[in-house]
C-alpha positions in Angstrom: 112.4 118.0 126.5 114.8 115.4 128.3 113.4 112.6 131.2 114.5 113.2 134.5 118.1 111.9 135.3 118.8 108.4 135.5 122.6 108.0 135.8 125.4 109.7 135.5 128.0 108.3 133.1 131.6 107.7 134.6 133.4 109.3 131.8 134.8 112.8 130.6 132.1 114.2 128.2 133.5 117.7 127.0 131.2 119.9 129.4 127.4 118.0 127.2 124.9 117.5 129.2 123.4 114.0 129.5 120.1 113.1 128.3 117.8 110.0 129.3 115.2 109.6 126.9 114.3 106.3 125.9 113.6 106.4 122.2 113.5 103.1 122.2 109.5 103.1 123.6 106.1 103.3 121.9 104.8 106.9 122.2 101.5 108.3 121.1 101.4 109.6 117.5 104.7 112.3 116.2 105.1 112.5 120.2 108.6 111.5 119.2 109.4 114.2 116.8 108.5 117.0 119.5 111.0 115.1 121.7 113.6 115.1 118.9 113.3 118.7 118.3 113.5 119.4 122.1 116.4 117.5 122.8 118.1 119.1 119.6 117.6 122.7 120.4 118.5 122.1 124.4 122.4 121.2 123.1 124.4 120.9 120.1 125.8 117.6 121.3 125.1 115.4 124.5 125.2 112.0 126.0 122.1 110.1 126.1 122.1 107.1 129.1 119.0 105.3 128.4 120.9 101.9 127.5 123.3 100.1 129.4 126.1 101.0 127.2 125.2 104.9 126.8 126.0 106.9 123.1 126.5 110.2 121.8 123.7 112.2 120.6 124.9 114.6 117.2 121.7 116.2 116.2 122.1 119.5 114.3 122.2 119.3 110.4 125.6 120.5 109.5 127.7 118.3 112.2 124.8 115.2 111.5 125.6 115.8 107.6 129.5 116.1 108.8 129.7 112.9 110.3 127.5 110.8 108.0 130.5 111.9 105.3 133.5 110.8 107.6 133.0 107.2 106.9 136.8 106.6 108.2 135.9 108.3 111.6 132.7 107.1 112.3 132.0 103.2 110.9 129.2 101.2 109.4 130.2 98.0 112.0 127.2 99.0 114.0 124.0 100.7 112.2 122.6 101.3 115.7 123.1 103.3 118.6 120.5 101.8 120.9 122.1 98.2 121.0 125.3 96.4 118.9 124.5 93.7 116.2 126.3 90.7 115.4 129.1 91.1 112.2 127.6 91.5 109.5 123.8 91.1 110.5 122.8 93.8 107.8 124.0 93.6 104.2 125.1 96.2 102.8 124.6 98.3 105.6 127.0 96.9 107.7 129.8 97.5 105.1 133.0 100.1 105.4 134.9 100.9 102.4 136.3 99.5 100.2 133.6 96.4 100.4 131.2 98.7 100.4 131.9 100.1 97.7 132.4 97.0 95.3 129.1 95.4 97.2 126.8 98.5 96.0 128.2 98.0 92.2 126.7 95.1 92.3 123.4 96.1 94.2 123.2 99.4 91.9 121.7 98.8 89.0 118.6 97.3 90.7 117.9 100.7 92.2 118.8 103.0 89.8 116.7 105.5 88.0 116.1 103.3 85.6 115.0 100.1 87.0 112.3 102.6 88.6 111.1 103.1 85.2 111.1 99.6 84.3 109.1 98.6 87.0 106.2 102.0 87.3 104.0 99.8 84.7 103.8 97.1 87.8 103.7 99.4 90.5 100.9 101.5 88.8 99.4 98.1 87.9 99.1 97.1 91.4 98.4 100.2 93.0 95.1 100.5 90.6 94.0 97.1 91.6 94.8 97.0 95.6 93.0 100.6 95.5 89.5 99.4 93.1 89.6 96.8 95.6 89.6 98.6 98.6 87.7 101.6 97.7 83.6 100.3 98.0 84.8 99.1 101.5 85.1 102.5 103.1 87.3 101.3 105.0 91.3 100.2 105.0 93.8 100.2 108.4 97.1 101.9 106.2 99.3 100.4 108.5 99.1 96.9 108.4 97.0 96.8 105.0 97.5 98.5 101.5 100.6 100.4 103.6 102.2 97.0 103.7 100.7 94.7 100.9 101.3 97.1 97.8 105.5 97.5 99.2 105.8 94.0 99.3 104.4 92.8 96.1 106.7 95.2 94.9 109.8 94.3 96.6 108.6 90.5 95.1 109.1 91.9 91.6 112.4 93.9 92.3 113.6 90.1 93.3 112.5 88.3 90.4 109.8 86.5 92.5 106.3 86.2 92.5 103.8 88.9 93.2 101.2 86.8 94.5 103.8 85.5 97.5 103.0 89.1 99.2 100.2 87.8 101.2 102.6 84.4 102.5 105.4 87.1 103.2 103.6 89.8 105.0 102.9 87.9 108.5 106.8 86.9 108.1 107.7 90.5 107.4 106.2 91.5 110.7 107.5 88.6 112.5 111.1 89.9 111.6 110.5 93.5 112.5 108.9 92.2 115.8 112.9 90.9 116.5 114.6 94.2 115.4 112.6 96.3 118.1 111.2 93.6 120.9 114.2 92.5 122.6 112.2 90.3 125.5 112.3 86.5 125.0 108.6 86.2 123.6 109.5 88.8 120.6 113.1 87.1 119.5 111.3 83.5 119.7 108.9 85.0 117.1 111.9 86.8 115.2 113.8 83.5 115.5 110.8 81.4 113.8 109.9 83.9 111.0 113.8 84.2 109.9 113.8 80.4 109.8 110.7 80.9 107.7 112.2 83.6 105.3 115.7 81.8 105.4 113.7 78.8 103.8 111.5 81.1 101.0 115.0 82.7 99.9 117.2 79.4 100.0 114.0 77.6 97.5 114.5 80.8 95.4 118.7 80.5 95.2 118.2 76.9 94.6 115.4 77.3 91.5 117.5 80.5 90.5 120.7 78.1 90.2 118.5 75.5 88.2 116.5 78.0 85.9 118.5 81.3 85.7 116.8 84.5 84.7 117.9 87.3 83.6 120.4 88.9 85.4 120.0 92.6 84.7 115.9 92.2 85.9 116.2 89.2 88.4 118.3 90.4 91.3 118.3 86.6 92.3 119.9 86.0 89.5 122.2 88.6 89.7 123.4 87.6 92.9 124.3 84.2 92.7 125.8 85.3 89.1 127.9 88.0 90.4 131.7 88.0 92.1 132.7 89.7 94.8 136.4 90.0 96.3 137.3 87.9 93.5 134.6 84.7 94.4 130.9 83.7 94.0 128.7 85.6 96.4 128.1 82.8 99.5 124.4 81.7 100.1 124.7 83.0 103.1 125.9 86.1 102.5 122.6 86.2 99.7 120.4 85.7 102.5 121.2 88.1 104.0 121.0 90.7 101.5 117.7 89.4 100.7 116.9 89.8 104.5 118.6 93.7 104.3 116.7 94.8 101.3 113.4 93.7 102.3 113.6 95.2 106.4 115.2 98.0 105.0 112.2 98.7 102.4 108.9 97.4 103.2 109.0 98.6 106.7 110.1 102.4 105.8 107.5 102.5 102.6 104.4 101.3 104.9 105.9 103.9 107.6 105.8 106.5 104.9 102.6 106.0 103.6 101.0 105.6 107.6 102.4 108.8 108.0 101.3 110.7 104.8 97.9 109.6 105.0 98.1 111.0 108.8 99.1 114.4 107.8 96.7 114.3 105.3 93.7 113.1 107.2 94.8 116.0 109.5 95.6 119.0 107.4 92.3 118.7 105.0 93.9 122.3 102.9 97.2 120.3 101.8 95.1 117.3 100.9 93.0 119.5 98.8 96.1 121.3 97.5 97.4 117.8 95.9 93.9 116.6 94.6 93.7 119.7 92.9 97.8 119.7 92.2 98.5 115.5 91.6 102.0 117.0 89.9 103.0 118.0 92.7 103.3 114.6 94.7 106.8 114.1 94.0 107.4 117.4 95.5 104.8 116.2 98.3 106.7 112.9 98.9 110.2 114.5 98.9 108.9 117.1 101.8 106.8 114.2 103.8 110.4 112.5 103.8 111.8 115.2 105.5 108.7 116.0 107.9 108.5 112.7 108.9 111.6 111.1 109.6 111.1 107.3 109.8 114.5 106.3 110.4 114.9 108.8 113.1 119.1 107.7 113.2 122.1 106.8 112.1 124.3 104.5 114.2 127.8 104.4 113.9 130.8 103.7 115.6 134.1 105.6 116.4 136.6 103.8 114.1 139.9 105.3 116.9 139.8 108.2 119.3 138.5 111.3 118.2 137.9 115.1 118.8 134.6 115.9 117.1 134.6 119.9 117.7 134.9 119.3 120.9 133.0 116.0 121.7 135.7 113.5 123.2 134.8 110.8 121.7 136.5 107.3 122.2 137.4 104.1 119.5 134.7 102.1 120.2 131.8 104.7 121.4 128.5 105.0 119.6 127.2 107.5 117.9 123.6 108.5 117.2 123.4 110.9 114.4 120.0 112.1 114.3 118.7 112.9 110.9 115.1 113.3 111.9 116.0 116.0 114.2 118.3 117.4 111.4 115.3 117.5 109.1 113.7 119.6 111.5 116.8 121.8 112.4 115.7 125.9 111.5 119.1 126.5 111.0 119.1 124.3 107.8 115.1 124.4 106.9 112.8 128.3 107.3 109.7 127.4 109.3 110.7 123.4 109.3 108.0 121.9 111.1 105.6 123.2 108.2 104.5 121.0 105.1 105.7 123.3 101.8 106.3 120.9 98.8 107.5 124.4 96.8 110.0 125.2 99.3 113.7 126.2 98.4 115.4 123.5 99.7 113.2 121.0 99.3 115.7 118.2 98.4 118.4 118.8 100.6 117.3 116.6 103.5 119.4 113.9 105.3 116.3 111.6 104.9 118.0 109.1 102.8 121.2 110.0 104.7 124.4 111.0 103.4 127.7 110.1 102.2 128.7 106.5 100.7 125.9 105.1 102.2 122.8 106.8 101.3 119.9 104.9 101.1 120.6 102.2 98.1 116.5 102.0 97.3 115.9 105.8 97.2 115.1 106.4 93.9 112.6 103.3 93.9 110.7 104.3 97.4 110.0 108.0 95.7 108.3 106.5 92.7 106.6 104.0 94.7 105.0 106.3 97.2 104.1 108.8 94.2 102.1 105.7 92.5 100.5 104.5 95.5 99.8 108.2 96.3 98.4 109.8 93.0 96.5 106.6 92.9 94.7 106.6 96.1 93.7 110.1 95.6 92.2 109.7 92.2 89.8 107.0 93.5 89.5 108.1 97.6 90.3 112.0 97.9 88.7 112.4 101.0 88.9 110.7 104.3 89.4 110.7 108.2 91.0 108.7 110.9 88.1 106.5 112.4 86.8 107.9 115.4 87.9 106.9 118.8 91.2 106.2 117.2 94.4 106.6 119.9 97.3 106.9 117.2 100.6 105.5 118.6 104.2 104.8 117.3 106.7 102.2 117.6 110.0 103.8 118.9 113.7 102.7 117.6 112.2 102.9 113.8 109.0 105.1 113.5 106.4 103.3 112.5 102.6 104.1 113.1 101.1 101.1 114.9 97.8 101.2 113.0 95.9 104.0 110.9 92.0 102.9 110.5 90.7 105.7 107.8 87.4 105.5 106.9 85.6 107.2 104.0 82.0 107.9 103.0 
């Protein structure tokens, strides 16, 4: 369950207890999730004190589904519940209605079910080729190799930019997440230097785009410097920063995804076998692995004016974790939820993509990616295992497996 007590907050919290873990901290491997489901199951609601600035915790599925839908109560200003952002740091994430709203109309059509299809010739393309190439080494660390080449390429296309800049990208890539999680000195200097780095690959792109256009309803670049919003050209800053979003927000929770598939997978041997024998069912697989696994483990937001959430006396101002990993995981919403059943009821009624105005944008595009890159692999490598000696661990604040060696005969 909980940590031992740290402080007690100097506020009226509605009778919740407080809780002190720090979920901000590496753990060993799905140590997190057991934490999560603890801390869910101890109290509907509570106050968790391991920052300076303290937040509620909402954890259960209905109220976490409740408040992801009450985007007037509970804003987008901060994304966060473990620390606040500068305005506007995360595009369109950091958006409340109505600019939301008028931002994701332009955003859309690069994520819809159909761009998917447009672009499963390249992602099977590059999937076959990254997998022939790795396959006669026996070999391949998921997280920080195929995990996170084969997203990127594909997050290069989506933009209307080169494939072959994934390998100049993915040491940048890292350098940026390093910022989001490592708040000492030494991890923002590296953040600092890699968003310079990225700032500079984008700005070349906007500045070609402007000279050589491309087609705006397959070059989001294009789009983008094409497009109006409140009445004006897009800024280049603002661009930027979308860029910057779209590619934290999707190469780090595809690579998490895959990490943690091939995980359970290397580790549950009968379900492995189920899906080579099965390969329809990995879109079933993938939807119920994005439950199981919760990579995003919350939703920040915070209280847009005083209010009286059934009973939680909650502030303008306060944040608020809402925990859709433990939601996924709640047996009041899921029968036997910590088990891996791609034929179950329910199977796509998860708060993994969230809820509400802003559900996850690329959500359509990340299931057809990890069903490529999945049916793929297994075709060529069915069988493998976690290299021996292996001690498994994952980042905390966004669940990520800090490396996955698998080795195969």
């Amino acid at each position: 369950m909980t940590e031992e007590a740290i402080t007690t907050p100097p506020r009226e919290l509605g009778g919740c207890p407080v809780f002190h873990t720090d979920y901000r901290l590496e753990r060993p491997a799905l140590e997190t999730y057991r934490l999560l489901n603890a801390d869910r199951e101890a109290s509907r609601f509570a106050w968790n004190d391991s920052t300076e600035e303290g937040f509620w915790v909402i954890n259960r599925f209905d109220d976490v589904r409740e408040a992801l839908q009450r985007g007037d109560d509970f804003t987008n200003d901060q994304v966060s519940a473990f620390h606040r952002s500068p305005a506007m740091r995360l595009i369109p994430e950091n958006l409340n209605q109505p600019e939301h709203a008028e931002m994701r109309k332009i955003l859309n059509p690069f994520f819809a079910p159909k761009l998917v299809r447009r672009i499963a010739d390249l992602a099977q393309e590059r999937a076959t080729a990254l997998v022939a190439d790795i396959a006669p080494r026996g070999s391949e660390d998921m997280a920080t190799g195929f995990g996170m080449l084969y997203p990127t390429e594909l997050f290069l296309a989506l933009l209307g930019l080169p494939v072959e800049d994934g390998t100049t990208l993915m040491p940048w890539v890292e350098g940026q997440f390093t910022g989001f999680f490592d708040k000492t000195p030494e991890g923002q200097e590296v953040a600092a230097q890699t968003r310079q780095a990225l700032d500079e690959y984008f700005t070349a792109a906007i500045t070609d785009r402007r000279a050589n256009p491309g087609d705006p309803t397959t070059d989001l670049v294009t789009r983008l410097i094409t497009a109006e919003y409140q009445g004006a050209p897009i800024p280049d800053d603002m661009i930027l920063t979308i860029c910057s979003t779209i590619m934290s927000a999707g190469l780090d929770t595809t690579r998490s995804a895959l990490g943690y598939t091939f995980l359970h997978m290397a580790t549950h041997p009968e379900d492995r076998q189920l899906l080579i024998d099965e390969p329809e069912l990995w879109p079933n697989a993938v939807e119920e692995i994005i439950r199981l696994y919760g990579l995003v483990f919350q939703d920040g937001r915070e209280a847009a004016h005083d209010i009286d959430f059934h009973g939680l006396p909650i502030k303008k101002g306060d944040l608020v974790w809402l925990g859709l990993a433990a939601a996924n995981q709640d047996p009041r919403a899921f029968d036997n939820p910590e088990k891996f059943d791609p034929e179950r009821d329910n199977l796509t009624q998860h708060l993994g993509f969230g809820a509400g105005f802003h559900r996850c944008l690329g959500m359509h595009l990340a299931r057809a990616e990890l069903v490529v890159a999945l049916t793929e692999w297994h075709k060529h490598i069915p069988h493998y295992r976690i290299a021996e000696g292996t001690e498994l661990r994952e980042r905390g604040s966004q669940l990520r497996l800090q490396s996955l060696p698998l080795v195969w005969d």
